[in-house]
PyMOL commands that place a pseudoatom at each C-alpha (Angstrom):
pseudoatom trace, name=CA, resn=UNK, resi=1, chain=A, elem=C, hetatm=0, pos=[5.636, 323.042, 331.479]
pseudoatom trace, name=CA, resn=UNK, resi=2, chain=A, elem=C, hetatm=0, pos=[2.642, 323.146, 329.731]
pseudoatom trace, name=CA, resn=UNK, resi=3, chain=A, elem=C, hetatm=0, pos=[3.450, 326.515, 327.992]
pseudoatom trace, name=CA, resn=UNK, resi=4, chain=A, elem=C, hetatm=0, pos=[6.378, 324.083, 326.515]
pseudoatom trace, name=CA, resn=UNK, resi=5, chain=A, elem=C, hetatm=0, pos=[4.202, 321.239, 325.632]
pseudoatom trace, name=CA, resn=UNK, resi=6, chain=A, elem=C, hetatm=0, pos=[2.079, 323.283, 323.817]
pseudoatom trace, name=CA, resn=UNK, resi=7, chain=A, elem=C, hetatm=0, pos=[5.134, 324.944, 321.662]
pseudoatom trace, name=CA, resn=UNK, resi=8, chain=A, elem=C, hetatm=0, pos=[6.655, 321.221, 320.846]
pseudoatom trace, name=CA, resn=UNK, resi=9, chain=A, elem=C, hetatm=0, pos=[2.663, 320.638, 319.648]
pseudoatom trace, name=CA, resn=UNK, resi=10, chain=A, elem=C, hetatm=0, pos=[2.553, 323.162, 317.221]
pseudoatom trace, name=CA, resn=UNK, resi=11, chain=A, elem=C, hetatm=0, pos=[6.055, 322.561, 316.043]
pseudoatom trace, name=CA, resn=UNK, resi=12, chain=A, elem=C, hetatm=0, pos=[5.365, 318.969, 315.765]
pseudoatom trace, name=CA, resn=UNK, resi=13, chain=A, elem=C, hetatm=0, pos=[2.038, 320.381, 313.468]
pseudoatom trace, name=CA, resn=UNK, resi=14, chain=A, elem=C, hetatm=0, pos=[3.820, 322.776, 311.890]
pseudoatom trace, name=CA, resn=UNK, resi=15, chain=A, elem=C, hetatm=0, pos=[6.381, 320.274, 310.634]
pseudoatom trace, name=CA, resn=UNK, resi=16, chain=A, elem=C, hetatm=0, pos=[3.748, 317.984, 309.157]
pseudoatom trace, name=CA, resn=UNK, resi=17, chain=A, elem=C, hetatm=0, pos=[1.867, 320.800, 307.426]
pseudoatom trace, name=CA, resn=UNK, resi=18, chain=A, elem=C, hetatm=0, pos=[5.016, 321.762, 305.480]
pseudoatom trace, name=CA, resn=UNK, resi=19, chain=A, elem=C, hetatm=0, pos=[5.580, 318.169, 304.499]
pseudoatom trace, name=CA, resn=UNK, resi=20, chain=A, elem=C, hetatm=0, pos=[2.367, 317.407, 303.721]
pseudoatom trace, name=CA, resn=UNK, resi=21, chain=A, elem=C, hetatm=0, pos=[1.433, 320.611, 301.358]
pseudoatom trace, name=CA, resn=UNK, resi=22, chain=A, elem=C, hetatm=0, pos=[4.748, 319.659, 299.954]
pseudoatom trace, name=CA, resn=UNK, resi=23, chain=A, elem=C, hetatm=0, pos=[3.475, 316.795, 298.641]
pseudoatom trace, name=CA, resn=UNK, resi=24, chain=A, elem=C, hetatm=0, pos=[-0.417, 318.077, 297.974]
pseudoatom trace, name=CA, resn=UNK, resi=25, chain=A, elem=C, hetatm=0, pos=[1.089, 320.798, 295.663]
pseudoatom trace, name=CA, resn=UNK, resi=26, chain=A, elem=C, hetatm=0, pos=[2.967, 317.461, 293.088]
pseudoatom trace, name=CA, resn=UNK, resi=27, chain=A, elem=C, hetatm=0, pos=[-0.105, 315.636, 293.840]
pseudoatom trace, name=CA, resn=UNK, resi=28, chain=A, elem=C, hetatm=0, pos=[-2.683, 318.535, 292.764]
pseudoatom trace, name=CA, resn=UNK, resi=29, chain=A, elem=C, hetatm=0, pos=[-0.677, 319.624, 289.730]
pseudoatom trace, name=CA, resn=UNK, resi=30, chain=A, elem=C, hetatm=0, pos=[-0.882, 315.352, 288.734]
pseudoatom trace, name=CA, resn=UNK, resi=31, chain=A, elem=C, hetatm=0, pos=[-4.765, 315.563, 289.412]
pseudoatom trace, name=CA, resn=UNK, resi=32, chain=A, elem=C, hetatm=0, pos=[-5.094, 318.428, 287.312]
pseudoatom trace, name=CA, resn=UNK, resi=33, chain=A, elem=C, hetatm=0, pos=[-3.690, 316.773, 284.563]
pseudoatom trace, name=CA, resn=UNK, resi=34, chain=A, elem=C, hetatm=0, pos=[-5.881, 313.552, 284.283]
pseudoatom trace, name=CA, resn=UNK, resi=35, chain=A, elem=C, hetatm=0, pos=[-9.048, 315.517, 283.058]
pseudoatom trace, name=CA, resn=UNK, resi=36, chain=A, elem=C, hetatm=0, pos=[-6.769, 316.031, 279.584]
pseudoatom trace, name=CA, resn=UNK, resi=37, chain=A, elem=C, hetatm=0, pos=[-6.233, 312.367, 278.857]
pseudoatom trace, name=CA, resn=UNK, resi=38, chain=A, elem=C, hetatm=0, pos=[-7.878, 311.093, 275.810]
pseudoatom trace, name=CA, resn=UNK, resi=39, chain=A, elem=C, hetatm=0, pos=[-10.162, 308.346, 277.543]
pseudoatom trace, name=CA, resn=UNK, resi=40, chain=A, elem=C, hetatm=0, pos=[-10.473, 306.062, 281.022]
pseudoatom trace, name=CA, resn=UNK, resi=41, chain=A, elem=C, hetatm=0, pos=[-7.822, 303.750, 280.323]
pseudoatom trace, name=CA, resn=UNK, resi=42, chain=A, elem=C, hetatm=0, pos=[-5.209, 306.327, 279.737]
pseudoatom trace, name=CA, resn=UNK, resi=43, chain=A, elem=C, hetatm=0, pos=[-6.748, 308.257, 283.135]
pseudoatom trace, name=CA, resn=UNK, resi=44, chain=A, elem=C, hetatm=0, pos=[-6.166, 304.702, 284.463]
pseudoatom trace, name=CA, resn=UNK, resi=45, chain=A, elem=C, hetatm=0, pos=[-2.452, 304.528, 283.725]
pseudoatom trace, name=CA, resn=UNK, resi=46, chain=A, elem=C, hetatm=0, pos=[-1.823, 308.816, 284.782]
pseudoatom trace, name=CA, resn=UNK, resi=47, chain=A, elem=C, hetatm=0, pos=[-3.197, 307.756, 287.938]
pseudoatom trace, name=CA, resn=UNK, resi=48, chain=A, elem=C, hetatm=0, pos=[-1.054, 305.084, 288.603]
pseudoatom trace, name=CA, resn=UNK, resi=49, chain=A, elem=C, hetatm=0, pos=[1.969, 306.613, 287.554]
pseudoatom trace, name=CA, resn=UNK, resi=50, chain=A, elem=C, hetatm=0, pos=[1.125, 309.578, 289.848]
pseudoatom trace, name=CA, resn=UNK, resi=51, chain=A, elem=C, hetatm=0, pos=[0.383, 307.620, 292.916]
pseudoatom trace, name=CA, resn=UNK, resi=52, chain=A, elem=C, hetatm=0, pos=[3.546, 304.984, 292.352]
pseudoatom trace, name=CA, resn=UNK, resi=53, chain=A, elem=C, hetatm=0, pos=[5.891, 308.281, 292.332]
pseudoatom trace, name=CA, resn=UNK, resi=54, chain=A, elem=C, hetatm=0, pos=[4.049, 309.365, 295.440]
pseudoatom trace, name=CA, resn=UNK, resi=55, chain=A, elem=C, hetatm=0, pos=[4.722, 306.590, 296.570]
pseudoatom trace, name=CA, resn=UNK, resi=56, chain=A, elem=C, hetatm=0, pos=[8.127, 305.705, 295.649]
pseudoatom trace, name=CA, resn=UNK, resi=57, chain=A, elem=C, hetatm=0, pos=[8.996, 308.924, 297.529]
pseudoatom trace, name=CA, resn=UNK, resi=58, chain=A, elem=C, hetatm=0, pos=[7.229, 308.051, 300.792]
pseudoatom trace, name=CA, resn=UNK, resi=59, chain=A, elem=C, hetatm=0, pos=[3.877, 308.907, 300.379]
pseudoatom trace, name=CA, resn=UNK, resi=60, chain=A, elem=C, hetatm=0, pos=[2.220, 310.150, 303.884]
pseudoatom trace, name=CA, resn=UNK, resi=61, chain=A, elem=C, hetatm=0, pos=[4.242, 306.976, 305.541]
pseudoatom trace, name=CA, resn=UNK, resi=62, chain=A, elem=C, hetatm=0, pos=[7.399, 309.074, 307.282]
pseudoatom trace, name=CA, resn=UNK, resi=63, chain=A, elem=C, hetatm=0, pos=[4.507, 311.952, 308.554]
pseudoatom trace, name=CA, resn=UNK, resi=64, chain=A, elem=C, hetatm=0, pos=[2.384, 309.038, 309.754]
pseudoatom trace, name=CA, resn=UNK, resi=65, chain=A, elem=C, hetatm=0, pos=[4.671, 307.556, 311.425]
pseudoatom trace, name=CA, resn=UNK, resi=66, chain=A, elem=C, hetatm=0, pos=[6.449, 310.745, 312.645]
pseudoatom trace, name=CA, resn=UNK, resi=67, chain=A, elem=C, hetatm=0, pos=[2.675, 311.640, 314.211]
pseudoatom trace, name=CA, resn=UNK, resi=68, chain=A, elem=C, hetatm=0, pos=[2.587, 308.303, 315.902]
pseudoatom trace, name=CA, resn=UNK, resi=69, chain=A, elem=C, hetatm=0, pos=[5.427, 308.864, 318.110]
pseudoatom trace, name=CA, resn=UNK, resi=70, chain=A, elem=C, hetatm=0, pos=[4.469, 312.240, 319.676]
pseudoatom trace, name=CA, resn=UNK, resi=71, chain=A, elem=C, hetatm=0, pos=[1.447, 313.517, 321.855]
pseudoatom trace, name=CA, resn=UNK, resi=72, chain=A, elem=C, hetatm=0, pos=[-1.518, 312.775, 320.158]
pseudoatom trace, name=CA, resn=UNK, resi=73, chain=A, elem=C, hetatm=0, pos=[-3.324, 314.865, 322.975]
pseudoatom trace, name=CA, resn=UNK, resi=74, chain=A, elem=C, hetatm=0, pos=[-3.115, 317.482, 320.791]
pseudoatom trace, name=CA, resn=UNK, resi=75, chain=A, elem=C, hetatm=0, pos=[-6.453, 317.635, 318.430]
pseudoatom trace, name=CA, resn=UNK, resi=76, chain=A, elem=C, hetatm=0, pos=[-5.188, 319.715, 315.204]
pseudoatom trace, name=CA, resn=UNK, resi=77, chain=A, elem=C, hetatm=0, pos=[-2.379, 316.706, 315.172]
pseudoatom trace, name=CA, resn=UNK, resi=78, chain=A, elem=C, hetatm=0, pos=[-5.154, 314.046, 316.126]
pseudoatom trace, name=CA, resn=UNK, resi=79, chain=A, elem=C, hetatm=0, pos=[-7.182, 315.590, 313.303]
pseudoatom trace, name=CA, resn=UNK, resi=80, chain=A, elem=C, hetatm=0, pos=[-4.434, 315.382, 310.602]
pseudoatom trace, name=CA, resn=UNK, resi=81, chain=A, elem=C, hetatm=0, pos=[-3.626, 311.723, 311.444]
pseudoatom trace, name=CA, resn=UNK, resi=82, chain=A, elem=C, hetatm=0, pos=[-6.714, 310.429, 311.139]
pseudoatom trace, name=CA, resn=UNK, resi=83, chain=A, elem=C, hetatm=0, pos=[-7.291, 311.978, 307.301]
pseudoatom trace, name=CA, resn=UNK, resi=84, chain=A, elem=C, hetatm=0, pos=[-3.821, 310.888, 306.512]
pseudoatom trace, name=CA, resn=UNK, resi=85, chain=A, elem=C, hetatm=0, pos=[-4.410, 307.230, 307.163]
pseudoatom trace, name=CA, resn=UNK, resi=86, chain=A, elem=C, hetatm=0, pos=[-7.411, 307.147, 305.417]
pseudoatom trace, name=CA, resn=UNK, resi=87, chain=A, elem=C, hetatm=0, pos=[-6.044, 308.812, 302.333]
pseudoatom trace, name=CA, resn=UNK, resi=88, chain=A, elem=C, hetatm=0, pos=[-2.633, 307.015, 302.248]
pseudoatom trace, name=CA, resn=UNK, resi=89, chain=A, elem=C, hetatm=0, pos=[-4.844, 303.445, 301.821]
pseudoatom trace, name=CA, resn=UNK, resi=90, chain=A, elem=C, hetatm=0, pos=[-6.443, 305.073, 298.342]
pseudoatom trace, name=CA, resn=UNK, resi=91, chain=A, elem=C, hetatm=0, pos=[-3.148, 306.343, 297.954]
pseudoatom trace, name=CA, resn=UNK, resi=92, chain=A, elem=C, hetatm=0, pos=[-2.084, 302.441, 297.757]
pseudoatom trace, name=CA, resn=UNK, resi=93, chain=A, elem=C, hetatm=0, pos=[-5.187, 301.476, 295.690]
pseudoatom trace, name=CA, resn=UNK, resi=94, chain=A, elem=C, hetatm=0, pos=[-3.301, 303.368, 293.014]
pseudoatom trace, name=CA, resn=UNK, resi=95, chain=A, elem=C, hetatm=0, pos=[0.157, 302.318, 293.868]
pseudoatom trace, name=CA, resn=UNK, resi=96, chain=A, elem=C, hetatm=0, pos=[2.519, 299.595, 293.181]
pseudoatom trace, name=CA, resn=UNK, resi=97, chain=A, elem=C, hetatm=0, pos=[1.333, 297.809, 295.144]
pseudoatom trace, name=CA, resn=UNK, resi=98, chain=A, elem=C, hetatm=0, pos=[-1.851, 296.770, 293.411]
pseudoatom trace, name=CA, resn=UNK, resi=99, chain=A, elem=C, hetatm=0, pos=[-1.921, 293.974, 290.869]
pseudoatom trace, name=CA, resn=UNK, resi=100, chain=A, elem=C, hetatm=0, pos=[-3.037, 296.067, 288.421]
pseudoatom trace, name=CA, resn=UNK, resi=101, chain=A, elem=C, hetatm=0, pos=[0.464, 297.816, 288.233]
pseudoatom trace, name=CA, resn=UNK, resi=102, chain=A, elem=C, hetatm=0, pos=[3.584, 295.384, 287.245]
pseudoatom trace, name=CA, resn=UNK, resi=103, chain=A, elem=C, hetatm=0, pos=[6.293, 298.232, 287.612]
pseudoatom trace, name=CA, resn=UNK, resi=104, chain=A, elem=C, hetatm=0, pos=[8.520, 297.837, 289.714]
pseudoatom trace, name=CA, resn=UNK, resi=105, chain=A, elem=C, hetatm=0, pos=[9.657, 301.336, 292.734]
pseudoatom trace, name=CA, resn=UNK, resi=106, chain=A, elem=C, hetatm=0, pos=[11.670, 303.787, 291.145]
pseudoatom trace, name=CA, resn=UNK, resi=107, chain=A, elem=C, hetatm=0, pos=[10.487, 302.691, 287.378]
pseudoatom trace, name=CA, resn=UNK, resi=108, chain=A, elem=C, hetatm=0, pos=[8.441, 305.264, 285.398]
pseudoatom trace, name=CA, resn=UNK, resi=109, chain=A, elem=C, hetatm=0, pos=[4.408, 303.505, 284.886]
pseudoatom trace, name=CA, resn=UNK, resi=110, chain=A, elem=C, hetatm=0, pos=[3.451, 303.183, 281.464]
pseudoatom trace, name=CA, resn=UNK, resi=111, chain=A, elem=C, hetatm=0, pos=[0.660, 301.405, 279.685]
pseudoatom trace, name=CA, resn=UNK, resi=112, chain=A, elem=C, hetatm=0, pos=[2.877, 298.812, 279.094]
pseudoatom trace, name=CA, resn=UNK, resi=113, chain=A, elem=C, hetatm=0, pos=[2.840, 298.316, 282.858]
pseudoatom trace, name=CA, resn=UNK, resi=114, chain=A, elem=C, hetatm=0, pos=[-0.931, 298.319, 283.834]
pseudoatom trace, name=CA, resn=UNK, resi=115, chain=A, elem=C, hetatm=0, pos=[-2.458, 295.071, 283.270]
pseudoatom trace, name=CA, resn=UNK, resi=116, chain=A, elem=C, hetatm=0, pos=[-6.564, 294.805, 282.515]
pseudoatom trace, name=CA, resn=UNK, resi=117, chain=A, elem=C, hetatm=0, pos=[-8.840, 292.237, 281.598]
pseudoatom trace, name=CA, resn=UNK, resi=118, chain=A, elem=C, hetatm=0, pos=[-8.936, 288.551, 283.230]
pseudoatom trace, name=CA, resn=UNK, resi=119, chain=A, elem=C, hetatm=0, pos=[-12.676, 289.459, 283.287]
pseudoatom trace, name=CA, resn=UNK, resi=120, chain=A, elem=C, hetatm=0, pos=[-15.787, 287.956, 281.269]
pseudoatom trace, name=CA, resn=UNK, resi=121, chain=A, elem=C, hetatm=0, pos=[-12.998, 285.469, 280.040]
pseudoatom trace, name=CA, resn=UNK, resi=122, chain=A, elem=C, hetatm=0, pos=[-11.415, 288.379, 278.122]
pseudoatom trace, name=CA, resn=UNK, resi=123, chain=A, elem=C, hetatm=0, pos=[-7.648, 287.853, 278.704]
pseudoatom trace, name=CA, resn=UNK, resi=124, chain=A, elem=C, hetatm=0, pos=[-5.287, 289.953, 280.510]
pseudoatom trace, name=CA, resn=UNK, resi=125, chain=A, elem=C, hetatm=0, pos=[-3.211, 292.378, 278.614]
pseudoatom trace, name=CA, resn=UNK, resi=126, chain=A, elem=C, hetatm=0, pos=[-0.813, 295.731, 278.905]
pseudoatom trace, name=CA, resn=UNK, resi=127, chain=A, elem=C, hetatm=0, pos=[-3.170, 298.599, 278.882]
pseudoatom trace, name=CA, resn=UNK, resi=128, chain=A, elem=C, hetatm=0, pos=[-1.153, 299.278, 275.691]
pseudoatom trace, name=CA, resn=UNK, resi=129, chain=A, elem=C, hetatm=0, pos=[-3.361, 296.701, 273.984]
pseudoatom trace, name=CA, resn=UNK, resi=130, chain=A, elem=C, hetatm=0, pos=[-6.831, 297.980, 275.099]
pseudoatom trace, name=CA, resn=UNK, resi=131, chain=A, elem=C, hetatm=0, pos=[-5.638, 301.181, 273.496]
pseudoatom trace, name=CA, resn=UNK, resi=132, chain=A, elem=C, hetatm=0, pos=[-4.166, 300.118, 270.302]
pseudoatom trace, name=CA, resn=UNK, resi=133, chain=A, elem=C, hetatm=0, pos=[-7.087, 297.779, 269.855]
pseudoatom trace, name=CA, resn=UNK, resi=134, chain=A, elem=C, hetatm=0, pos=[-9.688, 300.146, 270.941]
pseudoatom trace, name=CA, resn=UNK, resi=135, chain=A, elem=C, hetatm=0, pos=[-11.932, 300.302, 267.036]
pseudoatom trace, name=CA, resn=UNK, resi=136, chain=A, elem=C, hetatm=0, pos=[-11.905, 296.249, 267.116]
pseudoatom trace, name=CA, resn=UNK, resi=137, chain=A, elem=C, hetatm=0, pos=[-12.775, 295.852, 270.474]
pseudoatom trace, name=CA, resn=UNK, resi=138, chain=A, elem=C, hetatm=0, pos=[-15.760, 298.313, 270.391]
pseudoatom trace, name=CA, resn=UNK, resi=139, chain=A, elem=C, hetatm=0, pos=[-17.479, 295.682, 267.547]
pseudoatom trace, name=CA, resn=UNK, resi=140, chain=A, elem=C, hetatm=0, pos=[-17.180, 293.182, 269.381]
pseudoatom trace, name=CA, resn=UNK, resi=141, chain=A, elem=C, hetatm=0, pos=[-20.355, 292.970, 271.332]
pseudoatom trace, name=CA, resn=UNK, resi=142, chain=A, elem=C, hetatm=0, pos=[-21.155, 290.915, 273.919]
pseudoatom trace, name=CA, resn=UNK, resi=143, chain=A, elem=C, hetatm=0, pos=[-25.081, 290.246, 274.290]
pseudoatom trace, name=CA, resn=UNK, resi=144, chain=A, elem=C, hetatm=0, pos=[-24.672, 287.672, 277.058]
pseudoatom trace, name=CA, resn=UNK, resi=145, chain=A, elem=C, hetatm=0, pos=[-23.527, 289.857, 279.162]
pseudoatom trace, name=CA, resn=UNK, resi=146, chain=A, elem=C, hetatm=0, pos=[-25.940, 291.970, 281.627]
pseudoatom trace, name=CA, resn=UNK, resi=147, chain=A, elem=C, hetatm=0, pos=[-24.355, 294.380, 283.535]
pseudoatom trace, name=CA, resn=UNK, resi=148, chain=A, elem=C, hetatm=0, pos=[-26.391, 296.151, 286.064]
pseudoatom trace, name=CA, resn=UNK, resi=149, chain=A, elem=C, hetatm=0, pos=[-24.413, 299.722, 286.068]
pseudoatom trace, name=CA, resn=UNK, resi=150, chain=A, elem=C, hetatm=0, pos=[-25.161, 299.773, 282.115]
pseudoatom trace, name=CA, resn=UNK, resi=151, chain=A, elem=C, hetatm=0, pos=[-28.483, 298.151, 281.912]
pseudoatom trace, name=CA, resn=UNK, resi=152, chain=A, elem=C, hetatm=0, pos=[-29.952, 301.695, 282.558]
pseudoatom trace, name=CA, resn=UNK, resi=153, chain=A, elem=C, hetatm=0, pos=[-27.894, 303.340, 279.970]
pseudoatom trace, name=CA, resn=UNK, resi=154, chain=A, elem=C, hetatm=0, pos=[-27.290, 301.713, 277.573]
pseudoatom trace, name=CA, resn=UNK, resi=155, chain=A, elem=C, hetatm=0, pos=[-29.682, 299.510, 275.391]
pseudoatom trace, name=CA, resn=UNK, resi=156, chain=A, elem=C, hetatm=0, pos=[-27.712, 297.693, 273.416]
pseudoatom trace, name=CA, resn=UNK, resi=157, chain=A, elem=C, hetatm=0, pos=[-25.157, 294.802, 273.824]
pseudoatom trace, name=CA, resn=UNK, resi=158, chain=A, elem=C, hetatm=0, pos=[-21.863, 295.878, 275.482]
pseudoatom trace, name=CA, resn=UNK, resi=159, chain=A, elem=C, hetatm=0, pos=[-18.730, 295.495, 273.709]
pseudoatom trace, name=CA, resn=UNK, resi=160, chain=A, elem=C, hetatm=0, pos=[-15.662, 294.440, 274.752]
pseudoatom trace, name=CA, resn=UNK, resi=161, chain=A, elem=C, hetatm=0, pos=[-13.924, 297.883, 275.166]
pseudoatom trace, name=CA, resn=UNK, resi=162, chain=A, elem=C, hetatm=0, pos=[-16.785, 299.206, 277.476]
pseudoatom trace, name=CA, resn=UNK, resi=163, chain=A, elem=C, hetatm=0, pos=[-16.368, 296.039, 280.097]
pseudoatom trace, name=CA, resn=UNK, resi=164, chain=A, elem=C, hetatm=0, pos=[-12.879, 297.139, 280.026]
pseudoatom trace, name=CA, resn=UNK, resi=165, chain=A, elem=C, hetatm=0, pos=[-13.088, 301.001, 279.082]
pseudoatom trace, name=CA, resn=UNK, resi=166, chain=A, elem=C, hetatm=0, pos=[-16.330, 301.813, 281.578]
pseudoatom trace, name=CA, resn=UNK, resi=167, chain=A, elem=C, hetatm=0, pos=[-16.598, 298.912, 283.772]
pseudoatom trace, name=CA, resn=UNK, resi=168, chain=A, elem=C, hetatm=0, pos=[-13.150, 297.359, 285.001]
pseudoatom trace, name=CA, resn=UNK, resi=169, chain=A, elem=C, hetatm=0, pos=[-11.444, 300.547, 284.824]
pseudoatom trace, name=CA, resn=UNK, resi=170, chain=A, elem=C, hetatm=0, pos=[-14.091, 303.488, 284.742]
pseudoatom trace, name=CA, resn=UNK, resi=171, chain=A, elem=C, hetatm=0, pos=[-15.943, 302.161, 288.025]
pseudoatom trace, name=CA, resn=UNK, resi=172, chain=A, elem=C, hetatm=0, pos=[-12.318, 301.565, 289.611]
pseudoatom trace, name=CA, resn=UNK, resi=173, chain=A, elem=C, hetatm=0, pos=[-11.691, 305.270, 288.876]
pseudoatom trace, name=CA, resn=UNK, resi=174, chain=A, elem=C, hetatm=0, pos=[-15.255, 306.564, 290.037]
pseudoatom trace, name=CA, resn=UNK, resi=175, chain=A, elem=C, hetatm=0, pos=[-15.170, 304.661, 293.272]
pseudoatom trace, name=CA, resn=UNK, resi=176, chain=A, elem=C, hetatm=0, pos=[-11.592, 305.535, 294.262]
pseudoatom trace, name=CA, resn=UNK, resi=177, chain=A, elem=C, hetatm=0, pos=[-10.889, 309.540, 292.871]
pseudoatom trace, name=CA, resn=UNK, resi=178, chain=A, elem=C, hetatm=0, pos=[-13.954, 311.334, 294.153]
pseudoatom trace, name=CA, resn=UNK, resi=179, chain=A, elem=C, hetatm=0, pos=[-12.906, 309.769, 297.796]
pseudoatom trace, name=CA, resn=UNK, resi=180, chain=A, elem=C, hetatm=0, pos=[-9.428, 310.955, 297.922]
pseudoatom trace, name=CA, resn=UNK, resi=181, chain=A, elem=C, hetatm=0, pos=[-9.734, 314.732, 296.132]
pseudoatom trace, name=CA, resn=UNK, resi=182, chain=A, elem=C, hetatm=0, pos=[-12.027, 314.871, 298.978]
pseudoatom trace, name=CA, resn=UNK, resi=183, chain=A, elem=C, hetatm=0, pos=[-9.489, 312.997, 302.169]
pseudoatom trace, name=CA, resn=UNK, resi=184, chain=A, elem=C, hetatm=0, pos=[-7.148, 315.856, 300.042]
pseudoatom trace, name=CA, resn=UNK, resi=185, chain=A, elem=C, hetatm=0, pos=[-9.930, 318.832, 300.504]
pseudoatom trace, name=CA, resn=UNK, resi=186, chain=A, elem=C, hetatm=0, pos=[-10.523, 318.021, 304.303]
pseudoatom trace, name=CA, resn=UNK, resi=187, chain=A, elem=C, hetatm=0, pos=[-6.635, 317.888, 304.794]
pseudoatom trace, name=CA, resn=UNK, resi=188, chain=A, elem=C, hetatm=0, pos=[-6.049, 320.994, 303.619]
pseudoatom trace, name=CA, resn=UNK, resi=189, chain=A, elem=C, hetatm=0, pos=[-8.694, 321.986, 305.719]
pseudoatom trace, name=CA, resn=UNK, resi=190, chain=A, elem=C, hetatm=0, pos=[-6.941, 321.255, 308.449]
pseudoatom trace, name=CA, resn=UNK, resi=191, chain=A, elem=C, hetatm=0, pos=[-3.989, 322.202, 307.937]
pseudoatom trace, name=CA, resn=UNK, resi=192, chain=A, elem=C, hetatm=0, pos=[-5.117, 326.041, 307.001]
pseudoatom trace, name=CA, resn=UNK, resi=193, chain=A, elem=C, hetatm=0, pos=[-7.272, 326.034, 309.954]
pseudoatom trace, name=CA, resn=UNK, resi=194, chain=A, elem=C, hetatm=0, pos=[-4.823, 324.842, 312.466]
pseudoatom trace, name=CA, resn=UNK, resi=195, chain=A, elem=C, hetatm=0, pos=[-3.678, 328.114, 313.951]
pseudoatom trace, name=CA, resn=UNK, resi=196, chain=A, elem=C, hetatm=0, pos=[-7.084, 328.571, 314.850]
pseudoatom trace, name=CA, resn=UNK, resi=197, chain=A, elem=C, hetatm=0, pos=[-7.680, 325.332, 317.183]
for i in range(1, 197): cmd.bond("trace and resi %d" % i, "trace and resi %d" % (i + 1))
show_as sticks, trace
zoom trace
């Protein structure tokens, strides 16, 4: 019996590791990609439109929940599900679901889509705007503004495209990317050391 409980374990594993490096390899090849884009906003809008399609096909949900219903007794499966949850919320930091995105599932993410701003009473606008107005917006400074993650930096006033450019969406990106290429590294971790547990 417990020869047979074992076997359904590693099936159960084996399963999930096909699924998941499945999705890793689309994911991966998206990552690779944002290092090419021409500044943070248009990083900004690559990574939503990678993790809405991720998630517009399922994301980790159906091997989440397909984990949750067997024996969790099992560590390499215990292991997995506990990265997965973890990396499925930054997952949904990038998603439609955030207010950030206005696309709606199945709908390719643009810069039309991503809405910035509503910050330092600059308005809220498509992405598409920051970008085409990019040359104005870095003239106009903004001396009343003190921003602690620039004061160090930089020593003059901050313009309008760098509370938008570097601060709304370049500390967004910094706090959230670093985090899940490494939930990604310790997954496939994991999974390639699994038939050694």
């Amino acid at each position: 019996m417990e020869e047979k409980n074992l076997v359904l374990r590693r099936h159960t594993l084996d399963y999930i590791k096909q699924a998941v490096e499945q999705k890793f390899q689309g994911l991966n090849t998206g990552l690779e990609l944002i290092p090419s884009c021409k500044n943070r906003i248009e990083e900004f809008v690559c990574l939503f439109a990678l993790f809405s399609g991720i998630q517009d096909e399922g994301s980790f949900m159906n091997e989440i929940h397909f984990m949750q219903k067997q024996d969790m007794t099992y560590r390499p499966n215990l292991m997995l599900l506990e990265k997965l949850y973890p990396l499925q919320a930054h997952i949904d930091s990038f998603g439609r679901d955030h207010s950030f995105n206005r696309s709606n599932p199945g709908e390719a993410v643009t810069a039309e889509h991503i809405i910035l701003g509503g910050i330092f009473s600059l308005p809220e606008k498509a992405a598409q705007y920051w970008l085409d107005n990019q040359v104005r917006l870095e003239q106009e400074l903004r001396p009343e503004i003190k921003l602690t993650s620039f004061s160090n930096r930089r020593k003059k006033a901050i313009s309008n495209w760098q509370i938008i450019h570097d601060y709304q969406v370049g500390m967004y990106i910094d706090d959230h990317l670093p985090i899940i290429r490494k939930k990604i590294i310790s997954i496939q971790e994991i999974i390639d050391n699994s038939g050694k547990i």
